[in-house]
Structures are given as C-alpha cells and as structure tokens.
N, C-alpha and C positions, 0 to 999 in steps of 0.2 A: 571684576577683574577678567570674567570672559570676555566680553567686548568684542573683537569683530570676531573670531574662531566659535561667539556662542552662538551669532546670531549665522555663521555660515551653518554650524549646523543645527540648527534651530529651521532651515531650507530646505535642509537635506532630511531632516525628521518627516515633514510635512512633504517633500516628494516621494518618500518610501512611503508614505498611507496612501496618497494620491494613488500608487504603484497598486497597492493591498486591493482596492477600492475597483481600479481595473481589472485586475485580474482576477478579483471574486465577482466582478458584474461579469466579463470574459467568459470563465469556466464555471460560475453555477447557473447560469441562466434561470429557467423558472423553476429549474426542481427543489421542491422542499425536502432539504438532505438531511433538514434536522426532523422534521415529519415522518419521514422515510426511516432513516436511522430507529427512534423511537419505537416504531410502531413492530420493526424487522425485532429488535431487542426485546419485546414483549412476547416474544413466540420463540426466541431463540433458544434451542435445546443442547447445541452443540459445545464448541470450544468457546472460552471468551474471550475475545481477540486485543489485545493491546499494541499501540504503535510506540515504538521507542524512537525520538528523534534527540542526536546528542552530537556534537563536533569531535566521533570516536578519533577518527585521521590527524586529530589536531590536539589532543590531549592527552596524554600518559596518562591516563586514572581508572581506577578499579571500576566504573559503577556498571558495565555490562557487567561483571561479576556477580555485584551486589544483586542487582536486578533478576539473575539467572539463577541463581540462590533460591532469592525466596520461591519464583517461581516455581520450581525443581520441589522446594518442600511441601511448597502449597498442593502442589499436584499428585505427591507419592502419600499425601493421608487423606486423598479425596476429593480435591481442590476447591473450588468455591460454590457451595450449593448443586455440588456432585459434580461440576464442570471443570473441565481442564483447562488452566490461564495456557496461550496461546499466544507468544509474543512476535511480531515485526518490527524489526532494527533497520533505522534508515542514519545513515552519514549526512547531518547538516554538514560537516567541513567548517563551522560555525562563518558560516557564509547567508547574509541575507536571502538573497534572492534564491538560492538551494533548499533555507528551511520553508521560502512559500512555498518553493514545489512538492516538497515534502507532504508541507502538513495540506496542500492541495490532494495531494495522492492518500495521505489518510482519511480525509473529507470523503471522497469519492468510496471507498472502499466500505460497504454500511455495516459488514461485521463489527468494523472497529468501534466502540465504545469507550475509549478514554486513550490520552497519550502520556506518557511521559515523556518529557522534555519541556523546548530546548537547553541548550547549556548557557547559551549566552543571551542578556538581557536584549541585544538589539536583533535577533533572532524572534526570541519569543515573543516582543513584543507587536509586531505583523503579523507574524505565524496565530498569535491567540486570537484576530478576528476572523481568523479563516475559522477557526475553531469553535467559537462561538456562534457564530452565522451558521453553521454546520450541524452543529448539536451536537460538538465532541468534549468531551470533559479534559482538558487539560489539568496536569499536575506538576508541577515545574520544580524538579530538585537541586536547579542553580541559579535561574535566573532572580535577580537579586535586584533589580528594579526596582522603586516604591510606586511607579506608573503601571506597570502589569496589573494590581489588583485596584486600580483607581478610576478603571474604565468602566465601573459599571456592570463589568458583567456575570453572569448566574452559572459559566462554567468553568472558570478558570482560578485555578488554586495554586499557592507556594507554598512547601514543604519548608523552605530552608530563612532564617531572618531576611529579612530587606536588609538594604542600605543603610536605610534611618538608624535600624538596629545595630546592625553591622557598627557603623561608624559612631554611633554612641557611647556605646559600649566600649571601642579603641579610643575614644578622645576622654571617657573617666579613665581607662586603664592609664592613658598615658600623665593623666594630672598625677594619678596615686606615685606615678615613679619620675617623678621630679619637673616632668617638661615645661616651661613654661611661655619659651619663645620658638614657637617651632615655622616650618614651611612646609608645603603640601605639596608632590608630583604626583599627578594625576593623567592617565590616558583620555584621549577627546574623545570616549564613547559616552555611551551609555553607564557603563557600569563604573568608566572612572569619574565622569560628572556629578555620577548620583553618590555615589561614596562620598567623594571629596570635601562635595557639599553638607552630606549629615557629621561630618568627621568636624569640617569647617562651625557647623551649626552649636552643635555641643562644645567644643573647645571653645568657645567665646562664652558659654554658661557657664565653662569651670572656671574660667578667670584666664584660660590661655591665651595668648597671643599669638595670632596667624600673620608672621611677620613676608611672607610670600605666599604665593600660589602660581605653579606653573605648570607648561605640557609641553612635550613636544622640544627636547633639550640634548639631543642622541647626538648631534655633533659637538667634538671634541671645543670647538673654541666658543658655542653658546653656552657648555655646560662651564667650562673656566672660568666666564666671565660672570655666569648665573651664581655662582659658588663663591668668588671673590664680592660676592653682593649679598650673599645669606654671611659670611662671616663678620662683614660691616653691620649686620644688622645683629649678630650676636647672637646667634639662631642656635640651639640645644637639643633639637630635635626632630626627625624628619618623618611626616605620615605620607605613603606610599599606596594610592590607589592603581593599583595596576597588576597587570598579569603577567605570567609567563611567555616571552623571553623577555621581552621591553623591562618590565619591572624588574626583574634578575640584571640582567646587562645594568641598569640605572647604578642599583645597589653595589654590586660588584667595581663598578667606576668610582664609585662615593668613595668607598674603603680606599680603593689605589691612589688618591688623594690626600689620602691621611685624615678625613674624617672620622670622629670618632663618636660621634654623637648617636644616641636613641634613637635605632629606628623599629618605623611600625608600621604594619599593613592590615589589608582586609584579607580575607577569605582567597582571592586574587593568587597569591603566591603559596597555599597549600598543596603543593604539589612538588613528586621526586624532582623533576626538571629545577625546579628554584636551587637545590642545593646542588647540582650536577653543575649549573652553568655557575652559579656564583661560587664556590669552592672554598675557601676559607675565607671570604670577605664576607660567607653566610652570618658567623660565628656573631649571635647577641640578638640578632632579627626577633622580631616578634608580630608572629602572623597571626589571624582568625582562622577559627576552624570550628564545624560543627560536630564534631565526633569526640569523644573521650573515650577511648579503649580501659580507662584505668577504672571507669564506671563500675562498681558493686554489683550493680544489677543482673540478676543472674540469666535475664536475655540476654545481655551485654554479652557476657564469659561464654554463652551457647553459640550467640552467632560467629564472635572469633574464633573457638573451636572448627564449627563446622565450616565457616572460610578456608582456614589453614587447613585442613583436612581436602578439602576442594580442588583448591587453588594450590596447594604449597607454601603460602606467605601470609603473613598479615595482611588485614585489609584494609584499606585508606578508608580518611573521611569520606569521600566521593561512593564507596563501594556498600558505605552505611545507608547515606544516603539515596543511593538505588535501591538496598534492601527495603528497605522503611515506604516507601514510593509505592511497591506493589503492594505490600502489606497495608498499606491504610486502603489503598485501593477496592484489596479482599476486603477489609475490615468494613470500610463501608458499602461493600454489594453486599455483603452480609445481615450489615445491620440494615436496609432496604429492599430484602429480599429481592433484591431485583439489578437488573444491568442495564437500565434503561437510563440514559447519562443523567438528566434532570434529577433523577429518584436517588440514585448516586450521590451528586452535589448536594442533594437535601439532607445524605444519612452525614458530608461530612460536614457539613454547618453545623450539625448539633454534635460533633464530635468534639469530648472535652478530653486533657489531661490522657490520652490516649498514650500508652507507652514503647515508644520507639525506642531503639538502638543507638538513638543519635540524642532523646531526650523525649520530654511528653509533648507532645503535639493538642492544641486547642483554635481553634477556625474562629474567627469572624465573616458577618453575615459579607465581607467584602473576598473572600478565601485568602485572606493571610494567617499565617499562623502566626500565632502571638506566644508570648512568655518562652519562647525557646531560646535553651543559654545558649551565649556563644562562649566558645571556647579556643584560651589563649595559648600557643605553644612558640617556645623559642628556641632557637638556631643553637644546640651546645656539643662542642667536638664533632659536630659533622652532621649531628643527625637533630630531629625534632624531638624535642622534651615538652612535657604536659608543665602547662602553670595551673596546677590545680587549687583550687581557693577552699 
C-alpha cells in the first residue's frame, strides 16, 4: 500500500547514506579516530566525557533532567571509578543533517567515549555510522528503529523497545479490547513506517483486519473523503503511528467528526504537548510509554523523590529514560573497568535483567534490549492514567 511515496523514500534513504558516506570520507580522511579514541581512553585519568545529542528545541520532555540527575549522583558519591561523568549537550533540532554535524563534532573530540542520543530514528540512523567508524559507543534512549541495531555494528545500543516491540504489543492490546476492523495513519518517516508496519504485522496474527493504511491526510477535504471511506468499510478502530503536533492535530480532527471509535498509538504521542493540543478530544487515547511511576520498586520511589525535589514536578517517561542512559552507561564502565568504548559495549552485551527505573534491561549480541515492558496509559479527564496489568 506504499507504492510510489515508499519507493520515493526508499531514494531519499539511500541519498542520505550516499550523504553519511561523503561526509565521513570528507572529514575523517586518514585518521584512525577510533584508534586514537581508544588508545587516549586507556590512559585517561580525568573527567569521563559524554555527548548528549537529543532534538532539545523540538520537544517538551524531561530527559536533560533525567540525564542530569543521575549524573549529579553519580558524581557526589565518587562517580565512576573515582572520575567525574562530564556531559556535553548538543541540539540535533531533530534535523538530519544537524545530527551529522553533531555527531561529526563528537567524533572529532577524543575525550568523548560514548553518546547519548539521537531522539529521532532518521537522526540516529546516519549519525550511528559516524559513530561507529569513530569508535564511539552510541546509546539511544528513543530512537525506536528495528534498522538501527541491524547494521551490524559492535557500538551502537537501544535502551528503549523497537518498533517490532512497540507495535506488538499495541496490536495484542488493541485485540484484548475489542478491535477488529481497524485503519492505520502513520507519518512517512522512519518512525511512522516502522511502527505502522510491526502494528500492521501483529494485527493480522490476531485475526485483525487492516481495513486501510494511510499518510499524509492534513487537508480538510482528503481527510472527508478518507473518513467517509473508513466508515463504508466499517472500521472500529484507529492505530496512530505518529508524533507530536501531526498526530495530535490528526486525533483532535477525528473527535470533531464525531468519531467515536478506539484509538491507539505508540510511544510517539507520550508527551505534555499531545494533550495541550488535542484538549478534550484527548479523552479515551491510548498511547505507549516506557516508564511506570506506580512501579513498587523502591529505585522507582527514590528516583521520583529525588526528581521532584530537583526539579519541582514529576518526571516523565523521557526523563526516566535519560536517567537509566547514564546509569547503564556507569554500570557498564564499571563492570569493564574501563572507558575505552569497545571494553564498554563488551561489559553491556553481557548485561542481563539489570534494573532500571523504566524496567530491567538485558542486551543482545545485536545491542537491542530485549524483554522490556511497554507500558500502556490512557487519556482520562485531561490527564494520563496508567493501564497497569
């Protein structure tokens, strides 16, 4: 059903590597940065430097917070093997060609030993051969690609489920609660592609029917016409791969229609802005999220404390997510006595059931993390409620 819109960007994929390809022949010319890097990190006695790269400009969410957090703790009982974490914060703007220069500018810099970021999958996914070829350990606390960890390579990790996951997980939830003929809007990236399609994949194992699939619907008389064609088909329910504002605005439209049907999304719409723009046409949504505040765990209850003590407020899924980011980060320079990136990626492949704030974390030899629950919350009186199972 993608057809010509998959194969334009299926062009445009393959001219942003083209892109990647130049500009790492371009600016690394003959130096071995990942040689270099290495050899500086086996003798380094100093700070241990991390790059944050994240689309701060472009997203209302807590995870500099989170991120600043642990550092701050890490560092006030000694920080990692007596060394103080040492952060730089760079604005992708979640702009491609921004997160090259970026993660070009962390490459270049041989303190740096690992990154956190990007936020966005078609960011991270260029940005991780600069990184790679580099010898930088990438950690990625949103990009949600199943392509990021498929390339092969030995430094680049996901904190948070893929897509496959993600949209798994949303197309059982949505069998359990009645849906059976649903349609699917999805954004033409990266991240609405890959959703769409594991959302798509699973709901045909439950027995659901994918009675559409569309993009790209923002004007008023396509959406009319798209809508008077989902109710001839008798359609019961809507899975929404998409982000803030696009997927907000969608939603919002739906309601003022008189739509009344189940809707569901990914991870995408976690965030304050979703209910700011949609307003009480939020009221039933049912998004992904990887954070459970209501969790027993009594990391859990410490880290919300010492947020709200911090910060003033609660901390969002996003701000867990940053937290948990440095922490495996320490976790595994610890268990590797060492900061030397490769030595690093080795201590978190063998890291099992490790427990995070967001859930227990366990790596394959590919750096995806596996068995981590996603977590359902829905739109009720204004605000986000936990569907705790």
């Amino acid at each position: 059903m993608l057809n010509k819109p998959y194969f334009t960007m299926k062009y445009k994929v393959l001219a942003v590597l083209i892109c990647v390809m130049i500009f790492m022949t371009g600016c690394l010319g003959e130096h071995d940065l990942a040689g270099e890097r290495a050899a500086k990190a086996k003798k380094a006695k100093g700070d241990i430097v991390i790059g944050v790269a994240w689309p701060f400009s472009k997203r209302n969410d807590m995870i500099w917070e989170g991120i600043q957090l642990a550092a701050q703790e890490l560092n006030s009982t000694g920080g990692v093997m007596s060394r103080k974490i040492r952060l730089i914060r760079q604005d992708d703007e979640g702009l491609t060609t921004r997160g090259m220069t970026i993660a070009q500018d962390f490459a270049d810099n041989l303190d740096i030993v690992a990154v956190i970021g990007h936020g966005n999958s078609f960011v991270s996914l260029p940005a991780s051969a600069i990184y790679e070829k580099t010898g930088l350990l990438m950690l990625t606390p949103g990009s949600t690609s199943p392509k990021l960890t498929q390339m092969g390579y030995k430094r680049i990790f996901r904190s948070i489920p893929s897509d496959t996951e993600i949209g798994s997980q949303m197309a059982q939830f949505a069998m359990e609660k009645g849906c059976r003929r649903m349609v699917i809007v999805y954004a033409d990236n990266e991240y609405g592609r890959g959703l769409a399609n594991s959302f798509e994949d699973q709901a045909q194992e439950e027995g659901i029917s994918i009675v559409d699939r569309c993009t790209n619907i923002s004007d008023h008389e396509t959406f009319k016409r798209t809508l008077d064609k989902w109710r001839i088909f008798n359609f019961d329910g809507v899975f929404v791969a998409d982000t803030v504002p696009e997927g907000a605005e969608f939603i919002r439209t739906l309601r003022e229609e008189g739509v009344a049907v189940p809707i569901i999304s990914g991870d995408g719409l976690d965030l304050p802005e979703f209910l700011e723009i949609c307003g009480e046409a939020a009221e039933g949504t049912v998004v992904a999220s990887i954070f459970n505040p209501y969790d027993k765990r009594p990391k859990v209850g410490k880290f919300i404390k010492a947020f709200a003590e911090e910060y003033g407020n609660m901390p969002d899924a996003w701000a867990a997510q940053g937290y948990d980011a440095v922490m495996l980060l320490a976790h595994a320079m610890e268990l590797a006595s060492s900061t030397v990136p490769d030595e690093i990626a080795a201590a978190l492949r063998t890291t099992s059931i490790w427990p995070g704030v967001t859930g227990f974390h366990t790596f394959d030899e590919m750096g995806e993390v596996s068995d981590k629950l996603v977590i359902k919350k829905v739109v009720q009186e204004g605000t986000f409620d936990y569907l705790l199972e």
